[in-house]
N, C-alpha and C positions, 0 to 999 in steps of 0.2 A: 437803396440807390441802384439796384438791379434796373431798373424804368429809366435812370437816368440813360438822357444821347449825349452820344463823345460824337465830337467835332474832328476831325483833323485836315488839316489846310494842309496841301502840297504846293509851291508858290512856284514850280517851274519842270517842266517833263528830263530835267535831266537828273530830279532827285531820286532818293532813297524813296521806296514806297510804304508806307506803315500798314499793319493788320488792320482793315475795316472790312464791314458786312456789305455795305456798297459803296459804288463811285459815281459823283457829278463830277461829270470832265467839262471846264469852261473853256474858252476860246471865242470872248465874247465879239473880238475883233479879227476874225469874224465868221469861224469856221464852225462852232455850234451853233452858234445866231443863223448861219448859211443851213446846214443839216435841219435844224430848229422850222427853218419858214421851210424846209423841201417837204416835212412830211404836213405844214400847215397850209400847204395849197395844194393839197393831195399826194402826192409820190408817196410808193406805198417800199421802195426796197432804194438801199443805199451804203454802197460798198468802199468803206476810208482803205486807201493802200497806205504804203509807209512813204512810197516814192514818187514822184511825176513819173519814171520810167517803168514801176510796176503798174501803176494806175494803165499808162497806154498798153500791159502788157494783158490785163485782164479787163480792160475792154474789149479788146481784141478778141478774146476766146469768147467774153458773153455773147457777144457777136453771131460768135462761131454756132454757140448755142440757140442763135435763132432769139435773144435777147436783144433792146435796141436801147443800149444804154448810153447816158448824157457823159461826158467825161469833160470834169470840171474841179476846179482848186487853183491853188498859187503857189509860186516861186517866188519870195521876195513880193508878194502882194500884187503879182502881176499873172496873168495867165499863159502856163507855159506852151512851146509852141508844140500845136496838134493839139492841143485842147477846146472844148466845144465853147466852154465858158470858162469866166474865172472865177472870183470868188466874192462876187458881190450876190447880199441876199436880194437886192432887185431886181435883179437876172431871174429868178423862180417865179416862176407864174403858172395858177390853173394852166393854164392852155401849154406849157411848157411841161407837166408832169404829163398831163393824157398824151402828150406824143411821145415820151420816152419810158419804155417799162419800169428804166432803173437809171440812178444817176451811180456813177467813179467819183473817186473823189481823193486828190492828195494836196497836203498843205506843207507849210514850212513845216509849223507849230502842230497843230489840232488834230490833224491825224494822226500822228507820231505817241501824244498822250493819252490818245483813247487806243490805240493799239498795246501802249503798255499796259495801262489800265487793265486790261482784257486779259494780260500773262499771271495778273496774282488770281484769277478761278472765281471774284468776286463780280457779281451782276455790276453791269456798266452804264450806264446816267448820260443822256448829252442832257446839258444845262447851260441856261443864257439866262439874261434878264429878262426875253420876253415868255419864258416859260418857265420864269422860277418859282412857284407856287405847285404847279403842277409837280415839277420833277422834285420837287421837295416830300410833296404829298405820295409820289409811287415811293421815292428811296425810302420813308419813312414806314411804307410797310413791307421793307424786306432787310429793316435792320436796326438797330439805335446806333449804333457804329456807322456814321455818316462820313467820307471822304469825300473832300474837293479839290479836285485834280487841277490846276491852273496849269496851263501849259506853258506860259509865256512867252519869252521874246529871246531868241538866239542863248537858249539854256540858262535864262536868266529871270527871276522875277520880276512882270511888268504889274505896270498899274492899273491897266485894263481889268485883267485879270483877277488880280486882286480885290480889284472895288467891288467886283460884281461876286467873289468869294463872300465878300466882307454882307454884302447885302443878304446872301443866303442865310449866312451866319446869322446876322442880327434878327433875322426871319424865324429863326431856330429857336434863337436863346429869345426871344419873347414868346413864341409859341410855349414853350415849355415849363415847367415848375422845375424842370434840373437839368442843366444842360454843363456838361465837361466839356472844357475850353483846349486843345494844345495851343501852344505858345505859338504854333503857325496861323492858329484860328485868332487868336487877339490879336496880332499884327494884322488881321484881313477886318476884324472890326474896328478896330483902331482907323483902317484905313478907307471903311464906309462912314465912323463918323465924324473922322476931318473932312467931309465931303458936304456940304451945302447943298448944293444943288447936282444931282447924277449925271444928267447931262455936259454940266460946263466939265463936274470933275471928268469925265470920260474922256470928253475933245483933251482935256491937258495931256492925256498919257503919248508917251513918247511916237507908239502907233500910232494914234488917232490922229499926231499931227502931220506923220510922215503921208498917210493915209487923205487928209485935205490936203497936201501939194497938189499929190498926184490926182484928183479928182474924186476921191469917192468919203467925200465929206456929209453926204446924204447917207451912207453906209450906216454912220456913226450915230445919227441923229434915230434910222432905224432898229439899229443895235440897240437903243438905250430905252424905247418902249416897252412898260414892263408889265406883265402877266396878261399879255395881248393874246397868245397861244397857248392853248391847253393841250399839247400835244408834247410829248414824251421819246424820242426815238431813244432805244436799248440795243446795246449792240448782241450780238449772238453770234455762234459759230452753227454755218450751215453744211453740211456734206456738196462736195463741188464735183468727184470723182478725181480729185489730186489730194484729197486730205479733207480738212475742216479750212470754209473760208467764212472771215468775218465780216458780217451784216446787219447793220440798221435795219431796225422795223418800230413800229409802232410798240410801245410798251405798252402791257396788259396789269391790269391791277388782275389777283388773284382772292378774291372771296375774301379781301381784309378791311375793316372798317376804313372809312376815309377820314381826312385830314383836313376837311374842307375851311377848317375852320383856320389852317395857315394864311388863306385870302383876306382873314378879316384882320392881320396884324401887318399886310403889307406895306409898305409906306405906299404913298399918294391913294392908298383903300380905304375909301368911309366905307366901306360894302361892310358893318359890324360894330361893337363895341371892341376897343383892344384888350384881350387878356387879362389888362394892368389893370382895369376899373374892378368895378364890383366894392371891396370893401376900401378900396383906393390906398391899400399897404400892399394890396398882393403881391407874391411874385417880384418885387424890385429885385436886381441883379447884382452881384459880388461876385466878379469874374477874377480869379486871380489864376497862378501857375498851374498848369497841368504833365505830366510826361508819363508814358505808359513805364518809362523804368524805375523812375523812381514815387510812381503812385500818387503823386499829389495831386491836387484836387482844383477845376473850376466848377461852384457852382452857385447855378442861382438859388438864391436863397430870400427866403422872408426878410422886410426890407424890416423886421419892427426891431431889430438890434443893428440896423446899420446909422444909426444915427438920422436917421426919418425925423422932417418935423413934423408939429402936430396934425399940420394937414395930408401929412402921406405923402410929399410932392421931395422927390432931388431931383438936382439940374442934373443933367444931359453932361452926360459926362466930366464928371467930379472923382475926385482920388480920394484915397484915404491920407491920412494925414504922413504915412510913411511911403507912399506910392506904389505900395503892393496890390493895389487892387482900384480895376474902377468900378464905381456905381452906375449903372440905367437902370430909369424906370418911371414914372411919375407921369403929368401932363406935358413938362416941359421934352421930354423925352418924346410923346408920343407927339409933338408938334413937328419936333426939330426931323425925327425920323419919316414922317411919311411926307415932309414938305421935299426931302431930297429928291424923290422918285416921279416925278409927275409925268404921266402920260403926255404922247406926241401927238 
């Protein structure tokens, strides 16, 4: 079980952090999604502060340093005043990175969790839907101990967030022959496969509808296009001459084999066979409890003792008869999951 990956789902920046190897920090609405397209229309440096009022403070000095950076984010989903932009990833454009060295950046939410992130010494993840293959494929070669960081919504867990957990998740545990579940990580798959269709479940979340009032209903619909970018931003601490300051850059894979083959289990990806085929019992899932204190156990496991019928097929999430555990895997499973995700 040494090979096995633990999952653990963080559903809101004001929790507890648990011991992982690395962190995907989501913020799919829409400050990773925003980071996510800066470094995919070029920007090559990208600085989260914690506040709108440090963010103006270290513009100001990049400045000073002969740096011409974009100073950009949200308050309440709006952009605060003295800020160049706000926090729509439509705003990013080619032509918008070559004229600025570096973009600033503070959010409500997204900032706030990736700077926590950054305090437990463990390498840092921005992750969204349109780069969730990618960032799945670096975190995977710098640990099996996978954290996802959901930042959520006023220290609360949203559903944004979540779903887009919950897709990683599901991404995981069929990539893998054994994947350890926390009890935070079933509730985020639970919560990608009560979801139908990605797109409608995203507009429901409470953001996304506050987010159409207000006009950036396009936001959403960009948000939810999925493994569009293969680009990675990793945060790092760089020498500023006041201490260590923390910085986006483009993540580097390091002489580890790739993962390429997480594309071919993505939902709405024919780009492969899924995992599941082959002897068509493979790999079916038996997710049950997991907690690092008391050692229990989710994993996938060979589906040939979970009550598989003859043709190797279980529906799409099915329980056990006492409801400890649910079952994925089969055809009906690989329908229902990659019909959720379809590209824009």
């Amino acid at each position: 079980m040494s090979n096995a990956i633990q999952v653990e789902v963080v559903l809101s920046h004001s929790e507890h952090l648990p011991v992982v190897d690395v962190w995907l920090v989501v913020d799919i609405l829409r400050a990773t999604t925003v980071m996510t397209r800066w470094f995919e229309a070029g920007g090559v440096t990208l600085y989260p502060a914690e506040s709108t009022e440090g963010a103006k403070r270290l513009a100001e000095r990049l400045r000073g340093g002969g740096e011409t950076p974009v100073l950009m984010g949200e308050q309440n989903a709006i952009a605060p005043q003295g800020f160049d932009l706000g926090n729509s990833p439509l705003d990013i454009t080619p032509e918008l990175c070559k004229k600025y060295s570096c973009a600033v950046m503070a959010t409500t939410n997204g900032t706030k969790a990736l700077l926590k992130a950054l305090s437990t010494g463990m390498p840092v993840l921005v992750a969204s839907a349109r780069n969730a293959m990618s960032a799945l494929d670096l975190a995977l070669s710098k640990g099996r101990r996978i954290g996802i960081f959901c930042s959520g919504r006023k220290g609360r867990p949203a559903w944004d967030d979540t779903l887009c957990a919950g897709l990683l998740t599901a991404a995981l545990a069929e990539f893998s022959p054994e994947v350890h579940l926390a009890d935070s990580a079933r509730l985020a798959l639970l919560t990608w496969q009560s979801s139908r269709d990605f797109l409608t479940s995203l507009k429901s979340a409470d953001h996304a509808v506050f987010l159409g009032r207000i006009g950036f209903g396009e936001d959403i619909v960009f948000a939810s296009e999925t493994d569009v970018a293969h680009t990675v931003p990793e945060l790092r601490e760089v020498p500023d001459g006041e201490g260590l300051l923390p910085c986006l850059k483009e993540g580097l894979r390091a002489g580890t084999p790739s993962h390429a083959s997480l594309r071919r289990v993505l939902p709405g990806n024919a780009a492969g066979p899924s995992l599941l085929e082959g002897s068509g019992r493979r790999h079916l899932a038996a997710i049950s409890s997991f907690s690092d204190e008391d050692t229990e156990g989710a994993a996938l496991s060979d589906g040939t003792d979970s009550g598989v019928s003859g043709s190797g097929v279980l529906d799409f999430g099915s329980f056990s008869p006492d409801g400890s555990q649910v079952f994925l895997g089969g055809e009906n499973f690989r329908k229902h999951y990659r019909s959720k995700s379809k590209k824009i």
